[in-house]
N, C-alpha and C positions, 0 to 999 in steps of 0.2 A: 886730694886722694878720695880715691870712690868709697860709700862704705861698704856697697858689696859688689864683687867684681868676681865673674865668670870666663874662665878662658878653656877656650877648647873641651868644654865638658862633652863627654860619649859616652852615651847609657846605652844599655845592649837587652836585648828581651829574647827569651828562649822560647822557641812557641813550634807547633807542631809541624810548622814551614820550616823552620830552621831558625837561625838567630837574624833579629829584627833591631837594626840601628835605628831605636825610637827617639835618642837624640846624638845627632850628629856632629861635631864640632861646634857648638856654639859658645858662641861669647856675645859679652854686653857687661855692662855695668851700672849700677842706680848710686845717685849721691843720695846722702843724707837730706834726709824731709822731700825728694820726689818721688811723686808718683809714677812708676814705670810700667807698661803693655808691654805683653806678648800677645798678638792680634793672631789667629789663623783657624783655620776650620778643624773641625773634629778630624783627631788622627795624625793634627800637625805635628806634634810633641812638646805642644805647651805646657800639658800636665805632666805629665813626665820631666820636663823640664823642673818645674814648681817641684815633685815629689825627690828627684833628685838631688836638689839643694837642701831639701830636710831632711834625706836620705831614710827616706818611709818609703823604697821601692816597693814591691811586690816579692814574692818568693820567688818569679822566674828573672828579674831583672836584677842588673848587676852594672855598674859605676865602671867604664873600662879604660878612660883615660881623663886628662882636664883637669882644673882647679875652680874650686868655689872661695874665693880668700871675704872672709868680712871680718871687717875691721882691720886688714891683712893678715888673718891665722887662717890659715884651708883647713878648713870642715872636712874635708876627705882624708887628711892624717890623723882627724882625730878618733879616739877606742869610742866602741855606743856607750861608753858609762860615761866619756868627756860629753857627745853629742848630746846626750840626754840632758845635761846640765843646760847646753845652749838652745834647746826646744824651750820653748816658751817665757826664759828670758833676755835670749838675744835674739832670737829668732822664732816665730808664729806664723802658724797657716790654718786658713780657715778653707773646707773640703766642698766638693761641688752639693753634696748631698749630706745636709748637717746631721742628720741621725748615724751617720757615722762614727762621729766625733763626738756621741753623745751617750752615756751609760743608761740603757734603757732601765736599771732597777735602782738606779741612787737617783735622790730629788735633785730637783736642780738647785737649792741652794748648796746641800751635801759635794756636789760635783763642784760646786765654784772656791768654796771654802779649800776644801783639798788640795785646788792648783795655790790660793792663796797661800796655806800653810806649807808648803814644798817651795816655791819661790820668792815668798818675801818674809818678813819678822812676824808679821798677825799670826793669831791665835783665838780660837774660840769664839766671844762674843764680838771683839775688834774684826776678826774675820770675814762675820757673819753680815757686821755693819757695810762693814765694803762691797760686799758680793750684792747687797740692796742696793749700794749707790751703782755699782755698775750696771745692773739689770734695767734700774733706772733710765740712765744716760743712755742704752740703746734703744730708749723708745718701749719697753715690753711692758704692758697697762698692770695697771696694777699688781706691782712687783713685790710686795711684800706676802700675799698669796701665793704669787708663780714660784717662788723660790721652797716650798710645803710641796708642788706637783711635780710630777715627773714627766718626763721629756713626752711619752705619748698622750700626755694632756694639752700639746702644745700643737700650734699650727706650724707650716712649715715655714714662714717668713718668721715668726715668734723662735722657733729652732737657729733658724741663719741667727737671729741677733744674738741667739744664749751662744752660741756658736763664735761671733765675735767678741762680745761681753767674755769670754774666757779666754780667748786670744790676746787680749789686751791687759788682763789680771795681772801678768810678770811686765808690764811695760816693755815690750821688747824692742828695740830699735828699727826693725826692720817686720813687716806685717806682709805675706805669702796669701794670697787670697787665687784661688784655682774654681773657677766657674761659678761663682759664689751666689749669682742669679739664674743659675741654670734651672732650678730647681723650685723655683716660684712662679707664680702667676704673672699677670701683667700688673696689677695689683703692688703687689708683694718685692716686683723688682726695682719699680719707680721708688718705693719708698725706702727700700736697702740701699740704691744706687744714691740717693739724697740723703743718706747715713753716710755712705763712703766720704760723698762729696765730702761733707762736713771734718773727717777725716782726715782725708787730703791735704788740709791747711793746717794739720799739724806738726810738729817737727819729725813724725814719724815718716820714715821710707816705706813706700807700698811697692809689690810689684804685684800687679796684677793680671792675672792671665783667661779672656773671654775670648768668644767666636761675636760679642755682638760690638757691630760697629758704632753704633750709638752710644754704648758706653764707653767705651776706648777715647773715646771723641771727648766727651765730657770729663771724664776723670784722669786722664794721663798729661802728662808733659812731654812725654817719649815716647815711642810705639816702636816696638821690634818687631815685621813681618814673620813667621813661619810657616812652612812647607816641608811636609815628607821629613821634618827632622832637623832642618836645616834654618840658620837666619838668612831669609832673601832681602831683607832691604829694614833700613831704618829711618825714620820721618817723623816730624813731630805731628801732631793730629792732627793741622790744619793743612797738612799735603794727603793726609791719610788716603781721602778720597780716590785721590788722579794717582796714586801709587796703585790699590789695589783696582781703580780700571784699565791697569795695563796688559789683563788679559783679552783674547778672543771672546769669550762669554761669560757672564757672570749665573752662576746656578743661584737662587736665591730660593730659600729654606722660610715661608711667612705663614703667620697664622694661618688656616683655611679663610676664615672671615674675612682677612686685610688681602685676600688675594685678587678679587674682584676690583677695589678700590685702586689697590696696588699698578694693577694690568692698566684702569682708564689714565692714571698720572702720568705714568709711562708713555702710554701711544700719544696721550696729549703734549708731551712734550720730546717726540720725535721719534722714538725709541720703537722696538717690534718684538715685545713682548710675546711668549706664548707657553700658556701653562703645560707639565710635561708629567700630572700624578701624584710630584713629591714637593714641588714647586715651580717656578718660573724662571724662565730661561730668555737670558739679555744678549744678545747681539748687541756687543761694544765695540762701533766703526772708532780708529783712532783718533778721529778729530772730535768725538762725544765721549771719551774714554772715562771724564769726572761724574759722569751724569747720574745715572741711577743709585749710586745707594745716597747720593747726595740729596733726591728727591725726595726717597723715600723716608731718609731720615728728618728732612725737614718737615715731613708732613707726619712726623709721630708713628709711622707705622714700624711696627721689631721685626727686625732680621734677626729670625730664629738662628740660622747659620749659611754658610754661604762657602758657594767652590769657588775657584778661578780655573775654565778651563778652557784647554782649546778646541776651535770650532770642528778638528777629528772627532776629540775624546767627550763630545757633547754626548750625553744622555737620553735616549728616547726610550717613550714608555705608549704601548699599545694605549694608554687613557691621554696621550697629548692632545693638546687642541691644538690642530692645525688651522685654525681663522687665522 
């Protein structure tokens, strides 16, 4: 039995267009201790998705059909005074942008202590002790100072780990991480993503939800495709690749710097690259449909984020280069 299993969930958003089906029937399921993706580009509804299972919508969003069952009890029958109980003990998410999830006027030992005393037996100076060992184990230097500062003393990768460092304080069985390197450097995400990893191999269930293929790659065991709201396809990461070049063209989202590097790996290995202003744009003939983010990924370059489209709804920008 799954431990958390999603069926036909419909989240609905009210917006000045009218109502927006930001997720649309989907289902999926993660076993105990895997790591699970939701792979798609900004707008797919993978956040939405994540926020809907912790039922942290928004004020214009609203849950309108579907079941969230973990452990088999749906999350969706239950009152916010049950919910509240299984946030951070059964259930944990860490946000695209950690200042979120971070009280800018309580020190960060203050804030770790708090979730300790509200979810487990510690109290006081036993508390205090644990909030040091965990600050510890994510890597944050010299944690017995950090835990005296408050979160605008902190860097932003230093934020993501206090950020998971609290996620993990109720041990919760299943761990919600929603863009969780969006928000760091390049720096900052190699060394989160090589936290995750580390994670991964725990008996804990991860679902994780990014637009970057290189991670999905490394840290999952299951990838669920998203679009427009909807699951298009499911693959383990080692198809990942020849699944999402099954479009017309791939829009590719890359640093400025890696776009020149990007473009020579490309034509050199057959491909007709041509930058379009926001990024670079792949003509994917069907018999090279695996090819490019496979390149790119092997050669360390980040795919900021990335479309599938077709060769109508291609994008041109008065600054393309048409060489």
């Amino acid at each position: 039995m799954s431990l958390l299993r999603v069926e036909g969930l419909r989240t609905c958003l009210l917006s000045a267009a009218g109502i927006v089906r930001a997720v649309d029937d989907v289902s999926f399921d993660v076993e105990a201790g895997e790591t699970f993706a939701l792979l798609g580009e900004s707008g797919c509804g993978k956040s939405m998705t994540a926020l809907s299972l912790m039922r942290l919508l928004p004020d214009a969003g609203s849950i309108v059909g579907g079941q969230v069952l973990l452990d088999g009890r749906d999350l969706l029958a239950l009152s916010e005074a049950e919910m509240r109980d299984v946030r951070g003990r059964e259930m944990a998410m860490i946000f695209q942008e950690p200042a979120t999830s971070l009280n800018p006027v309580l020190s960060v030992g203050r804030q770790i202590v708090e979730v300790l005393e509200r979810h487990t037996p510690m109290q006081g100076t036993a508390a205090r002790r644990r909030a040091l060992e965990l600050v510890d184990a994510v890597g944050i230097p010299d944690p017995a100072r950090r835990l005296d500062e408050f979160p605008f003393q902190l860097s932003g990768g230093m934020k993501q780990r206090l950020a998971l460092a609290i996620a993990l304080l109720g041990d919760p069985p299943v761990l919600v991480l929603d863009e969780v390197t969006a928000s760091l450097d390049a720096c900052g995400r190699q060394e989160f993503v090589s936290l995750l990893e580390r994670l991964a191999h725990s008996s804990r269930s991860l679902l994780f939800a990014s637009h970057r293929v290189e991670e999905v790659g490394s840290l999952a065991k299951r990838v669920v495709l998203m679009e427009k709201g909807r699951v298009t396809d499911e693959c383990p990461p080692d198809a990942l690749v020849s699944r999402l070049g099954a479009a017309n063209v791939l829009h590719l989202h890359l640093p400025v710097a890696d776009r020149p590097r990007a473009i020579d790996l490309l034509r050199g290995s057959g491909f007709s690259p041509r930058l379009n202003g926001v990024g670079i744009l792949v003509p994917v003939p069907p018999a090279q449909k695996a090819g490019p983010l496979r390149i790119l990924t092997e050669a360390k370059i980040s795919i900021e984020d990335f479309e599938l489209l077709n060769a109508s709804n291609t994008p041109r920008h008065d600054s393309e280069d048409r060489s």
